[in-house]
Structure formats: structure tokens, C-alpha cells
PLY file of the C-alpha trace (Angstrom):
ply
format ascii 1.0
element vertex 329
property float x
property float y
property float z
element edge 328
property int vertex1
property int vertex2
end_header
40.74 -8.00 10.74
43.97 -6.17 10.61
44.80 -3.37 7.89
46.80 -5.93 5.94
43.61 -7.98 5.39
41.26 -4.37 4.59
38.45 -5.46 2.68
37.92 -3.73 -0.47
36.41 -0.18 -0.35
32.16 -0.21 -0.61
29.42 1.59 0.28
29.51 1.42 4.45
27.68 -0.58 6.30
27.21 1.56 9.34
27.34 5.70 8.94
26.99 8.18 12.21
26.86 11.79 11.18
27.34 14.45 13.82
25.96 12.16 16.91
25.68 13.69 20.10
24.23 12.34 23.59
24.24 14.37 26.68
23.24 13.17 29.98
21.40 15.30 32.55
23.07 16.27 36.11
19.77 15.92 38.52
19.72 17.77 42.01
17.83 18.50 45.22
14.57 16.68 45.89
12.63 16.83 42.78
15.71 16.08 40.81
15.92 19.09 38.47
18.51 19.21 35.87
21.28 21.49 36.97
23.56 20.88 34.37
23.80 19.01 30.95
27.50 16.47 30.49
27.89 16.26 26.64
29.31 12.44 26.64
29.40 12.62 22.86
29.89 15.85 21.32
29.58 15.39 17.35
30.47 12.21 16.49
31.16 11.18 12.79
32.62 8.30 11.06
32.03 5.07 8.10
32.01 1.53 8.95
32.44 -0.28 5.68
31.07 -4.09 5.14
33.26 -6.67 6.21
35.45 -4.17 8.22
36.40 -3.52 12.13
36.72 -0.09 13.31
38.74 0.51 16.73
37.48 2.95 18.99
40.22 4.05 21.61
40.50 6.67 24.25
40.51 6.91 27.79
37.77 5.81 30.52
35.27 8.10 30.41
35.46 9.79 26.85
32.72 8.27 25.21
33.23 5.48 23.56
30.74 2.96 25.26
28.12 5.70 24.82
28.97 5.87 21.15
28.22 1.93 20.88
24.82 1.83 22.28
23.49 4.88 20.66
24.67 2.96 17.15
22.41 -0.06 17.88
19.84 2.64 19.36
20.37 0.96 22.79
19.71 4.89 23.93
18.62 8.23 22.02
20.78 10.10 21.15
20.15 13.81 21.65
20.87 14.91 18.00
22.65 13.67 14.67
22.03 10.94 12.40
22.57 6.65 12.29
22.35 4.69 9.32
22.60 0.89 8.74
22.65 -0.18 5.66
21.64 3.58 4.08
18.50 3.28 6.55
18.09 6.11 9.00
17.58 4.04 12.18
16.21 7.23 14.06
13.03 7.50 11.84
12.08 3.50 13.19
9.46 2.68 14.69
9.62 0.02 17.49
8.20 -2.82 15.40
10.87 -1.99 12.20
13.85 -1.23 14.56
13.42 -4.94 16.04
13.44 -5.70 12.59
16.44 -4.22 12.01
17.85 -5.65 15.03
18.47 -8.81 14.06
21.48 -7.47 12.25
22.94 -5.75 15.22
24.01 -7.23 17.97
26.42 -6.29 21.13
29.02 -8.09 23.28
29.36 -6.50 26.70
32.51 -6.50 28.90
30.94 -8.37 31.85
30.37 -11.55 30.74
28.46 -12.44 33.98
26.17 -9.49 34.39
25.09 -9.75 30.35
24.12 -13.75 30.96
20.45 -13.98 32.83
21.56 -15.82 36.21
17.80 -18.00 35.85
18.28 -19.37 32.29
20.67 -22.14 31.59
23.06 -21.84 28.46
20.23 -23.59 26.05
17.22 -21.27 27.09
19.67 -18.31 26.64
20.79 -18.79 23.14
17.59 -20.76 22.09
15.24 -18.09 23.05
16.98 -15.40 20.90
16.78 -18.33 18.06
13.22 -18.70 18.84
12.43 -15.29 18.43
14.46 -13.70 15.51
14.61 -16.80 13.44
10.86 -18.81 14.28
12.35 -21.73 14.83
11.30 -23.77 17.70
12.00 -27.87 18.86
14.82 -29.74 17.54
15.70 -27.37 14.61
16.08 -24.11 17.72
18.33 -27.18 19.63
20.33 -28.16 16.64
21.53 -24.41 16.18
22.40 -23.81 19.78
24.51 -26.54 19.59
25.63 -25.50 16.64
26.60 -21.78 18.11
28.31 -23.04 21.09
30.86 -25.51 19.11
31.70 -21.93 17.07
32.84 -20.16 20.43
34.33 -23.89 21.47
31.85 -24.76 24.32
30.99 -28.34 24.18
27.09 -28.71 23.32
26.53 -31.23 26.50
27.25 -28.56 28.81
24.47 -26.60 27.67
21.64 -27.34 30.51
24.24 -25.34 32.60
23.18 -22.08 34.50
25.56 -19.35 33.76
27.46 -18.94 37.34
29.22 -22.85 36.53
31.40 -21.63 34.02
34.77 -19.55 34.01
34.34 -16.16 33.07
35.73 -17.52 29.25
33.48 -19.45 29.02
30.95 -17.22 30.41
31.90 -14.67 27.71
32.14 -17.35 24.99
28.58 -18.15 25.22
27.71 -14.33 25.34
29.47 -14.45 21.97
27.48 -17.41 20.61
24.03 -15.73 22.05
25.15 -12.39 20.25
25.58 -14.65 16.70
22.32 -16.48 17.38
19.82 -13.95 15.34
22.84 -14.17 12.39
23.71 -10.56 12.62
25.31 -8.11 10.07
26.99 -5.90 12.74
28.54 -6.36 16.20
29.47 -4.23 19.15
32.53 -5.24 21.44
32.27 -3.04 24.69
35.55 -3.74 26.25
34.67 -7.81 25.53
38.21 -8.89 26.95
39.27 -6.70 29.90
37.55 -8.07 32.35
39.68 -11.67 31.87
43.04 -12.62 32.87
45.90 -11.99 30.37
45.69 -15.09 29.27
42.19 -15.97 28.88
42.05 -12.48 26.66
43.97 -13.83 23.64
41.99 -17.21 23.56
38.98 -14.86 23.01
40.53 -12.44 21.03
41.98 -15.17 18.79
37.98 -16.96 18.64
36.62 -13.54 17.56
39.69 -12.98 14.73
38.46 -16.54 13.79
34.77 -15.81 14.02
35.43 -13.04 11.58
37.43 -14.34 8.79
34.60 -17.06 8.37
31.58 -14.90 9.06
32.55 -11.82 7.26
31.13 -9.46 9.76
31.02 -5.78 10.53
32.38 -4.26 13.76
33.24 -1.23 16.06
35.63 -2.92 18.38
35.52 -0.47 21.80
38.47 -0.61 23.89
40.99 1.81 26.29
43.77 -1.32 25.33
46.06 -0.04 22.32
47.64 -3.21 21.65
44.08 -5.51 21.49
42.74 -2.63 19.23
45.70 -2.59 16.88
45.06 -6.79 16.38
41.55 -6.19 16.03
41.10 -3.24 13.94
41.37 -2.30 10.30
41.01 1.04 11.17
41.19 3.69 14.19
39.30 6.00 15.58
40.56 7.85 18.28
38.24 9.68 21.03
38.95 12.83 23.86
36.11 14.08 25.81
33.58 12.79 23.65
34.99 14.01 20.32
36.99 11.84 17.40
40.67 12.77 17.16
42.71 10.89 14.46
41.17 8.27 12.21
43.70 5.60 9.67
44.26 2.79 8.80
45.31 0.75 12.30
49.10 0.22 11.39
49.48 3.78 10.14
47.82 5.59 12.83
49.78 3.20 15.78
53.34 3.68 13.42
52.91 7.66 12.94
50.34 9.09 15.12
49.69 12.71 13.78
47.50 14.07 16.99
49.65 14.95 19.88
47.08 13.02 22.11
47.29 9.55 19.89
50.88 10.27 20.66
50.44 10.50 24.59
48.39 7.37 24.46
50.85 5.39 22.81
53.83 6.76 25.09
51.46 5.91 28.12
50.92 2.42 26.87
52.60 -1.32 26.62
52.12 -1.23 23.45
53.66 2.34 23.04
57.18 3.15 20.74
60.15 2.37 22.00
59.61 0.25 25.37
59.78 3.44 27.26
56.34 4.17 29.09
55.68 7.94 29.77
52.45 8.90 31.62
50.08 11.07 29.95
50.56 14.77 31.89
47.51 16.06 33.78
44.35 15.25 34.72
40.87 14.82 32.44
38.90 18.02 32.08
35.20 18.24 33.48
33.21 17.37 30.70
30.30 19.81 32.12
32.81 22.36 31.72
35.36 21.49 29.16
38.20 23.85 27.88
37.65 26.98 25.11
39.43 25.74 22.22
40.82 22.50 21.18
39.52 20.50 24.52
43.30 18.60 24.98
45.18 21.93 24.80
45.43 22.47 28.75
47.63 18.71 28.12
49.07 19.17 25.40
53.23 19.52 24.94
52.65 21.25 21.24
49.86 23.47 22.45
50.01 27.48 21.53
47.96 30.46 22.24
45.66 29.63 19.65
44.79 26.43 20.75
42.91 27.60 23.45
40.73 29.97 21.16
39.97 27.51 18.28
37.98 24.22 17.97
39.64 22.17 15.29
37.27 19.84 13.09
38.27 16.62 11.63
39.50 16.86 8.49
41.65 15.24 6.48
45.34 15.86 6.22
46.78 12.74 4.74
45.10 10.16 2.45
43.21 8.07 4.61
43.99 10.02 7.86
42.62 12.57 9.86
43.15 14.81 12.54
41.42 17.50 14.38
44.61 19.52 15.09
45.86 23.30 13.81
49.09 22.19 14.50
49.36 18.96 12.10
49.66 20.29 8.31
48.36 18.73 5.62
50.53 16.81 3.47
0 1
1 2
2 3
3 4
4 5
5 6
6 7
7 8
8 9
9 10
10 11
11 12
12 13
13 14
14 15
15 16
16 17
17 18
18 19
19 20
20 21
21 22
22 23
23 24
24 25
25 26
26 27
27 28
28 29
29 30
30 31
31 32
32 33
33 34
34 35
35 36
36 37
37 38
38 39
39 40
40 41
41 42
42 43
43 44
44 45
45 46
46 47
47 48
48 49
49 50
50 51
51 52
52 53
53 54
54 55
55 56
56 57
57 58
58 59
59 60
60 61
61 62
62 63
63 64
64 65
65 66
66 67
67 68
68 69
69 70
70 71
71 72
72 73
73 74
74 75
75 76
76 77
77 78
78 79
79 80
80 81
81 82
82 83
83 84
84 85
85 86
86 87
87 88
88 89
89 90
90 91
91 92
92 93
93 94
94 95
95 96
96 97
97 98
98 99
99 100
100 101
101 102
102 103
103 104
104 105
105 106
106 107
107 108
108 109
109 110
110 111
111 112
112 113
113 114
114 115
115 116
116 117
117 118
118 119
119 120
120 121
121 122
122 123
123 124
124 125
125 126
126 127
127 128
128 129
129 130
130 131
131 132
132 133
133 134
134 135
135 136
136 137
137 138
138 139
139 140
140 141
141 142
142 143
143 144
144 145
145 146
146 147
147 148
148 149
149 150
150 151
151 152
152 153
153 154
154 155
155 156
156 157
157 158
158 159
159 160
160 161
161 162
162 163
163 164
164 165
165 166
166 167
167 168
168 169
169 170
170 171
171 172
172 173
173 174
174 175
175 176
176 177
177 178
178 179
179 180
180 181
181 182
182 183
183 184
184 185
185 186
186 187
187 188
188 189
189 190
190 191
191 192
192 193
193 194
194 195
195 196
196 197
197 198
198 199
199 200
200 201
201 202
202 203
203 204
204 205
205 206
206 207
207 208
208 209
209 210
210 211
211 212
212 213
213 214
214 215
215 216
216 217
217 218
218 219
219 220
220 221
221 222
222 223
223 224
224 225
225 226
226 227
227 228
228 229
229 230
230 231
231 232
232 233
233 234
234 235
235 236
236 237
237 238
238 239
239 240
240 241
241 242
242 243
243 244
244 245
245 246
246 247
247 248
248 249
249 250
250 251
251 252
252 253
253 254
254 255
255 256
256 257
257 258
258 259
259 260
260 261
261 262
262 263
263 264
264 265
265 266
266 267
267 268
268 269
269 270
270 271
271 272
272 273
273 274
274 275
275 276
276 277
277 278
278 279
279 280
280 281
281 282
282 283
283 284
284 285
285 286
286 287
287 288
288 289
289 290
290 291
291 292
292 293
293 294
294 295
295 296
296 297
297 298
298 299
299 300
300 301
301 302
302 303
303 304
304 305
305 306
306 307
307 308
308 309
309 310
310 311
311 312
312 313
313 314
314 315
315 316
316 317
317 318
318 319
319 320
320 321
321 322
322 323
323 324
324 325
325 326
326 327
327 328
């Protein structure tokens, strides 16, 4: 799940092509729209089979928004999502549950995602029950069988979800996620909400999960160091737009956008031991900046900067940047 364990190059598994979402800004009484907040502002990128993509930015640049709209948890306003070369946009609600089964998501709160009324066996064993038709002792045998994956023991399973550590709590939100047998997951963030050292146990389960399932994932997280153990690849997000993408190790041992830079000199997990916040604030997103939308924080910015909106494109095998300033090897 690192880039020194890449799995071959294949046809990807997962494909968004210019996705965008925007969000409405309601006022006054009858709640008219006032304003539109582009969250996601033409998104592209490849997830190959068997491979976990990082997504890294900031609070508030998009990248939870960019998770749900993959598994079509909400529309997106324009652009185009394929699984498996299928266009999940053109599904209809009967074919996209279909689908469904082979895309799953992991949310940060491990409380909130578990229903408070269901103990651990009716959770898992009614997405069992309905994705796989099995019902009586072969639907028990599997949830048993999922919990001893994520290392819950299978007699604690007539337990209601507020008697368990927030571990284990997110544990079995990992063995519910894995109970339809999916292709593809979503991690929103599925360790920051644990202490430090309840983190790596999961982070080491979902490593482990991986090298014996062989599954798919976007990993979503503002943590540099977790996404550098976790990822293959990078992608890295500003105000709702992709950045840099690489390979994990390259893009975290020479970052080529000036904002991947700031991120890693603002982090633990930065160069050099030396932390250095990232200068100024976050831009409006109802409003953002002319130009390149980091220039107003950027040390390398010039004139043009402010006048030109750089696209991703490629200037290194295997990397990208959306930056005038970076040449192309």
C-alpha cells in the first residue's frame, strides 16, 4: 500500500473526469440561492486496481466532497464517474445498488456511522442479508467471520455500539464496510478522530486488510504522514482543485507545487524537523482569486500568476503539477 509495493499498471478501476459539485448559499425567508460555493471545481484523476490513492489538503478544500460524489453518495453538478469503465451517472437506482456492492465507505466518526439501536450482529448481518441473500446461520457465520478480520472477538457481537472504545467502534465500521465484499473503499479521515495510539493499530489492520484483500482505495486525509503509509500515490487538493499528483515517496521527497511544499513545511511529517506555518489565510471559495487560486500565498508567485489558471499537466514522468512556475523536465 506504499509506492514500493505499486501494483502493476492496468486499466483503472475508478476514473473521475472533470467532477465538479457546488453547493448553494440560501438566504432570507424563502431561502433563495444568493450565491453558488464551487467545493469541487474540475476534478480529474485514475484509481488503478489493487491501488490506494491519497487525497491531501487542508480542511475545507474538498476532499470529503470528492469521496461521496465517487460512490454517488451526492450529485455532482457536472463531469463524469466511472467504475469499472461504467458511467455511474447514467444508473438508475435499481443498477447503482447493484453497483454498490462494490463500493463501500469508512467514515471518520466511528460512533455517528454505527446505528445506536442495532447491536454489532444486526449491523453487519443486515448488510450480509441484503447484498449477499444470505440469511440464518450462514449470515451469522460471516459476521463472525468479519469481526475476527478487524480483531473483535465474535462473542461480543450482541453488543450495542456505545459499549465499545471508539477502536473498536471503528473496527466494526470497517468489518460492516467489508460485509457486501466490495471492490472499492472510501476512508474519510477513518483515524483522526482516535488517540495517537489507537490510530496506528487501525492503520496497521487496514495495511493488513489490504495486502490480503487486494482492494482499491482513495484514502482522504489532512495528515501527511498517515497518507504517505497509506498511499501509493498522491493527490494533492487547494480550494477544490488537484495540485500535484506522484507516486507517494516522490511527491513527499521532491514536492514540485509550492503549496505541496507549504504543507510539508507546516507538518510533523515535513523536511527537516523544522515546522513553518503555512502564510495567510484560505480564500473564500464563493469568491476565489483570478489566476492560479494559491497565488495571494504563495512565496514563488509573479504577476502572472494572478492572471492565469494553470491546468494539470504533466511535467515529470508520473508527476504533475498545475503550476507556470514548475518546468517540465
Amino acid at each position: 500500500m506504499n509506492a514500493a509495493t505499486a501494483p502493476p499498471k492496468s486499466a483503472p478501476l475508478v476514473r473521475a473526469v472533470d467532477l465538479r459539485k457546488s453547493f448553494p448559499v440560501r438566504n432570507g425567508v424563502f431561502g433563495r440561492v444568493s450565491a453558488w460555493i464551487p467545493a469541487v471545481a474540475g476534478v480529474t484523476f485514475d484509481i488503478a486496481r489493487g491501488e490506494t490513492l491519497g487525497l491531501v489538503g487542508e480542511s475545507g478544500c474538498g476532499k470529503t466532497t470528492v469521496g461521496r460524489l465517487l460512490l454517488r453518495l451526492i450529485p455532482p453538478t457536472s463531469g463524469r464517474i466511472e467504475f469499472d469503465g461504467t458511467d455511474l451517472l447514467e444508473l438508475d437506482r435499481t443498477a447503482l445498488r447493484r453497483m454498490r456492492r462494490r463500493m463501500q465507505i469508512v467514515f471518520q466518526d466511528p460512533y455517528t456511522a454505527l446505528n445506536p439501536r442495532l447491536t454489532v450482529r444486526s449491523a453487519i448481518g443486515e448488510a450480509v442479508r441484503l447484498h449477499h441473500d444470505v440469511s440464518g446461520k450462514g449470515a451469522g457465520e460471516r459476521v463472525d467471520e468479519l469481526l475476527g478480520m478487524v480483531g473483535i472477538a465474535p462473542s461480543l457481537a450482541g453488543r450495542y455500539p456505545h459499549e465499545f472504545s471508539g477502536g473498536q467502534r471503528q473496527r466494526i465500521g470497517i468489518a460492516r464496510s467489508l460485509a457486501v465484499s466490495p471492490e472499492f473503499l472510501v476512508y474519510d479521515e477513518p483515524a483522526s478522530a482516535l488517540d495517537v495510539s489507537v490510530q496506528a493499530q487501525i492503520l496497521n489492520l487496514l495495511l493488513d486488510l489490504h495486502a490480503r484483500l487486494g482492494l482499491t482505495a482513495l484514502f482522504i486525509s489532512h495528515d501527511l504522514g498517515v497518507v504517505r503509509l497509506m498511499s501509493d500515490r498522491v493527490a494533492v487538493m487547494y480550494l477544490g482543485r488537484i495540485v500535484e499528483t506522484g507516486e507517494a515517496d516522490a511527491v513527499f521527497h521532491d514536492p514540485l507545487h509550492p503549496y505541496t511544499r507549504a504543507l510539508l513545511a507546516a507538518s510533523p511529517a515535513g523536511r527537516g524537523g523544522v515546522r513553518r506555518a503555512l502564510a495567510g489565510e484560505d480564500p473564500d471559495a464563493a469568491s476565489p482569486p483570478p489566476g492560479c487560486p494559491f497565488h495571494p500565498r504563495c512565496p514563488d508567485a509573479v504577476a502572472e500568476c494572478a492572471g492565469v489558471l494553470p491546468p494539470l499537466e504533466e511535467k515529470r514522468p508520473g508527476r504533475a503539477a498545475a503550476c507556470i512556475r514548475v518546468p517540465r523536465a
